[in-house]
LOFITI-225288 format. One line per field, with one value per residue: residue number from 0; residue in three letters; chain; x, y, z of N, C-alpha, C in turn. Coordinates in pm, whole numbers. Layout:
# residues N
num <- c(NUM|...) .
residu <- c(Ala|...) .
chaine <- c(A|...) .
n.u <- c(X|...) .
n.v <- c(Y|...) .
n.w <- c(Z|...) .
ca.u <- c(X|...) .
ca.v <- c(Y|...) .
ca.w <- c(Z|...) .
c.u <- c(X|...) .
c.v <- c(Y|...) .
c.w <- c(Z|...) .
***
This chain:
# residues 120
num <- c(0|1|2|3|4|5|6|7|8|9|10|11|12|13|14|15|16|17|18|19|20|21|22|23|24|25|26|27|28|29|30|31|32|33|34|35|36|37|38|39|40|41|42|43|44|45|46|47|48|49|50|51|52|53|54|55|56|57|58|59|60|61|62|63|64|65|66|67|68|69|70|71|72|73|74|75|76|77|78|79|80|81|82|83|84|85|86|87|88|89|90|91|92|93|94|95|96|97|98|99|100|101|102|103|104|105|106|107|108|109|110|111|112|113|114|115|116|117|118|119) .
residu <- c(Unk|Unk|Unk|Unk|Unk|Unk|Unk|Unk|Unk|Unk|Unk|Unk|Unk|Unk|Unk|Unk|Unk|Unk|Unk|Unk|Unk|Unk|Unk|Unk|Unk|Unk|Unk|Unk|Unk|Unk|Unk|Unk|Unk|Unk|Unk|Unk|Unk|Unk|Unk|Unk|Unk|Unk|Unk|Unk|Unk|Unk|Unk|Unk|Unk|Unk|Unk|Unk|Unk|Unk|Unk|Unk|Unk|Unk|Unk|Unk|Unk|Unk|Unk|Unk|Unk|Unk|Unk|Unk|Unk|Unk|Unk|Unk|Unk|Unk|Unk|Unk|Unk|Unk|Unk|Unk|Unk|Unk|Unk|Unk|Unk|Unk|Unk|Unk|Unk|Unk|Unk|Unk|Unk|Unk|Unk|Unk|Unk|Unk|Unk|Unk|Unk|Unk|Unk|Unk|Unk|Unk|Unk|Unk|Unk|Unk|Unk|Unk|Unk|Unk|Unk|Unk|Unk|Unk|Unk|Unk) .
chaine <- c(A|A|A|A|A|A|A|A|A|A|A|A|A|A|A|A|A|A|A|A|A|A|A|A|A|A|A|A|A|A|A|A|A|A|A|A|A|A|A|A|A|A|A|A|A|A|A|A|A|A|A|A|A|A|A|A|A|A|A|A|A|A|A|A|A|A|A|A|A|A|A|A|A|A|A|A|A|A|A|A|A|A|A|A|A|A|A|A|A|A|A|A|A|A|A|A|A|A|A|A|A|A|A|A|A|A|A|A|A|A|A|A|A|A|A|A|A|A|A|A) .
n.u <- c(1532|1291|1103|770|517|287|149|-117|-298|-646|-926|-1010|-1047|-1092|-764|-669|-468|-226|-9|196|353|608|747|1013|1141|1404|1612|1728|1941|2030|1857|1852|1678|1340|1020|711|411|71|-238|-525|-898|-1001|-749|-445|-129|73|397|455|592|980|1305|1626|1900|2104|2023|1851|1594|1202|966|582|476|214|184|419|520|331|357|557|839|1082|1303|1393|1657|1770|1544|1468|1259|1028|857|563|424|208|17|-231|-422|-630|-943|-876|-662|-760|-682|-482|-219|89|355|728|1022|1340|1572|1940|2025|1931|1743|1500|1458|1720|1562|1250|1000|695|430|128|-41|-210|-533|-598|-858|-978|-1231|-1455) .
n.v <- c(-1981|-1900|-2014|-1911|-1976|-1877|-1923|-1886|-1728|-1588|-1551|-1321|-1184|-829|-740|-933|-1212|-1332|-1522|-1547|-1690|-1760|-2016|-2039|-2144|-2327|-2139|-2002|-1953|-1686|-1476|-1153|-1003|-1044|-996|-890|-763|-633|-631|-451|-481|-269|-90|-21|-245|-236|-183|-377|-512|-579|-745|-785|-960|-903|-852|-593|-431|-319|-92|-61|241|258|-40|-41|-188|-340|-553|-804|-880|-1176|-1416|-1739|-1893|-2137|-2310|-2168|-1969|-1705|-1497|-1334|-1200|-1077|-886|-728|-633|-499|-387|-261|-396|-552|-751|-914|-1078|-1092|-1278|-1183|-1184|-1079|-1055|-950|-604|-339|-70|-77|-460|-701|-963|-1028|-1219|-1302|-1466|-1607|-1501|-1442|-1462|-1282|-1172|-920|-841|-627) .
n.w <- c(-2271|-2046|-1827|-1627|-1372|-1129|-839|-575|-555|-483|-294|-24|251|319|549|550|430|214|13|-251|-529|-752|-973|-1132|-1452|-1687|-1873|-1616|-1465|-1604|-1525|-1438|-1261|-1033|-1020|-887|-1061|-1112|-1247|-1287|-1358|-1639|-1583|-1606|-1614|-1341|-1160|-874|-687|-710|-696|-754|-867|-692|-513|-428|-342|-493|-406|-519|-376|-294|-185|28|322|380|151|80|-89|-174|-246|-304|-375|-430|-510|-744|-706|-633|-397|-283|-29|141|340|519|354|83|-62|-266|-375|-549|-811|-1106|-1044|-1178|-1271|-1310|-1490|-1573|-1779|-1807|-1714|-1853|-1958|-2161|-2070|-2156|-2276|-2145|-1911|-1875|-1620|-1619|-1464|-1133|-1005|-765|-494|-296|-65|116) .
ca.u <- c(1399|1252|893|700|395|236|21|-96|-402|-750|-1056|-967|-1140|-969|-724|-640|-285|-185|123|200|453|664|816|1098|1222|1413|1719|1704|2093|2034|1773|1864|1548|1221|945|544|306|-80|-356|-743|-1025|-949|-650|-291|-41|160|454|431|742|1029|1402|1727|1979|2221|1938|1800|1396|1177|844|548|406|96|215|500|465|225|396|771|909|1158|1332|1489|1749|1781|1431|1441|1116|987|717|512|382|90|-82|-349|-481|-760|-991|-768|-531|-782|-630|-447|-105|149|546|783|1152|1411|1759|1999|2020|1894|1599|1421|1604|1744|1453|1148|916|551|352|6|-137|-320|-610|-645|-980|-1010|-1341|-1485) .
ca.v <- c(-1927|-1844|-1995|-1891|-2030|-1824|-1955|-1874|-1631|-1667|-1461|-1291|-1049|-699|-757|-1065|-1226|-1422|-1565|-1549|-1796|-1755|-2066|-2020|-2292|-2277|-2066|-1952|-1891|-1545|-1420|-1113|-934|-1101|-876|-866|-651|-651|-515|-442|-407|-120|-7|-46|-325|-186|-242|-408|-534|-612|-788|-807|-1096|-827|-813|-464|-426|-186|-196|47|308|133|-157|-25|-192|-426|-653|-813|-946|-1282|-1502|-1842|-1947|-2290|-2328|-2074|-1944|-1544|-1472|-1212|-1204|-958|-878|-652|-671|-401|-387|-175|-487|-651|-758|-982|-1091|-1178|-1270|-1129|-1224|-1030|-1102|-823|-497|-219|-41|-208|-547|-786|-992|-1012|-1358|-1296|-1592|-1634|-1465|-1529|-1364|-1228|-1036|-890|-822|-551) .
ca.w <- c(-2243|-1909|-1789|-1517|-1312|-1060|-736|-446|-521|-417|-229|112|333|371|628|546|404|127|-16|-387|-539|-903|-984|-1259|-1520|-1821|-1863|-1500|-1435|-1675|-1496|-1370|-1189|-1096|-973|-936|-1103|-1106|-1343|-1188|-1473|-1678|-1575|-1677|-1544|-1248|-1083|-756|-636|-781|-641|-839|-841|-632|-308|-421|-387|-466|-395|-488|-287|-235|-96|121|458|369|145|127|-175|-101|-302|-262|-549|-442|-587|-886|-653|-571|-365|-247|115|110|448|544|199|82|-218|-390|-394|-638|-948|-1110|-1002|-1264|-1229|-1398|-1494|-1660|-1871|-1851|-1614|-1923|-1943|-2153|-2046|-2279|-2235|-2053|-1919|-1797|-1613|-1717|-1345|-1053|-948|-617|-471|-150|-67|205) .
c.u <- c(1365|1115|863|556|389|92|19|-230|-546|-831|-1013|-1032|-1026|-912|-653|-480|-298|-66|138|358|479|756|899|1148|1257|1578|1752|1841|2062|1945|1844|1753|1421|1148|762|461|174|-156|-484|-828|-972|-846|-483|-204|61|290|461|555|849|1219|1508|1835|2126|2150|1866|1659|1357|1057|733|479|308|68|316|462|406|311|557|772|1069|1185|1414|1551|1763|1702|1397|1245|1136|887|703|411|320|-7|-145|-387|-562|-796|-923|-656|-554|-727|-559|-321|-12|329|584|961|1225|1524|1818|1958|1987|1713|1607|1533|1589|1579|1353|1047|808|500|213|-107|-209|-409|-624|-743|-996|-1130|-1345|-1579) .
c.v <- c(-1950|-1930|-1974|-1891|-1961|-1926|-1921|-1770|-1656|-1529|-1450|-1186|-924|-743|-855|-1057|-1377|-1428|-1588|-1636|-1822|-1839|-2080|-2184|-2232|-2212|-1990|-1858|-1744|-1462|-1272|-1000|-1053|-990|-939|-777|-691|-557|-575|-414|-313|-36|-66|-176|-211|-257|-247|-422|-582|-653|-819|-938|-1041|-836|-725|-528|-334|-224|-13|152|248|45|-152|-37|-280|-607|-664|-917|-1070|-1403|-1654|-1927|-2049|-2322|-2241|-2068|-1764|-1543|-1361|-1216|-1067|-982|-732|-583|-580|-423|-345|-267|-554|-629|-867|-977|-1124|-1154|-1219|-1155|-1154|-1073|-972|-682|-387|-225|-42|-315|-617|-849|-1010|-1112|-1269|-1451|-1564|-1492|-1545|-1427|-1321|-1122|-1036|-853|-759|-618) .
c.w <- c(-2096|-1877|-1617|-1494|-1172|-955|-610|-441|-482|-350|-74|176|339|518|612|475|299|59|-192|-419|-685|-907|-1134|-1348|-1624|-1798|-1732|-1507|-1512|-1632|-1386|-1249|-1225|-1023|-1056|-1002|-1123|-1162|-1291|-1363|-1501|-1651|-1595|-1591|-1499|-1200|-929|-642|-695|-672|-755|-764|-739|-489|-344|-464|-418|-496|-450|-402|-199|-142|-32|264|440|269|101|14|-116|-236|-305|-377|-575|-519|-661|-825|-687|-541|-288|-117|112|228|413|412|202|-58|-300|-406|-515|-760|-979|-1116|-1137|-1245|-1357|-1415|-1619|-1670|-1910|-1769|-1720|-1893|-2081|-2126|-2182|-2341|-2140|-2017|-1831|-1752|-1642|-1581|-1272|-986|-798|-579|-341|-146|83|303) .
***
């Protein structure tokens, strides 16, 4: 089994920059993809960014340019480096860890979230 703990979110002015931080435990070694996604009030969980255990990213539209997915294996970490931030960023953050390269994957770990609100 997989767990993941998310930190790093918090209240920021548009413009601003914050650092998001998915620390993995558990069955790590099988992890093959971790990746962010974020749901706002009322609307669906997205995908944000996402990094495979090969290097490949892919990030969405949205946030192309703005923020950079990064992982460091030593410390079964992933984080999300998110500058010039805008309201439309608000929502809540949550990690994500997958087992197995299919769509759907083998399995799938969520962390609990962290909120992040940009404010105008």
């Amino acid at each position: 089994q997989v767990q993941l703990v998310e930190s790093g979110g918090g209240l920021v002015q548009a413009g601003g920059s914050l650092r998001l931080s998915c620390a993995a435990s558990g069955s790590i070694a099988s992890i093959n993809v971790m990746g962010w996604y974020r749901q706002a009030p009322g609307s669906q969980r997205e995908l944000v960014a996402r990094t495979t255990s090969g290097g490949r990213t892919d990030y969405a539209d949205s946030v192309k340019g703005r923020f950079t997915i990064s992982s460091d294996k030593s410390k079964n970490t992933v984080h999300l480096q998110m500058n010039n931030l805008k309201p439309e960023d608000t929502a809540v953050y949550y990690c994500e860890a997958e087992v197995g390269l299919s769509s759907p994957p083998l399995y799938q770990y969520w962390g609990q979230g962290t909120q992040v609100t940009v404010s105008s």
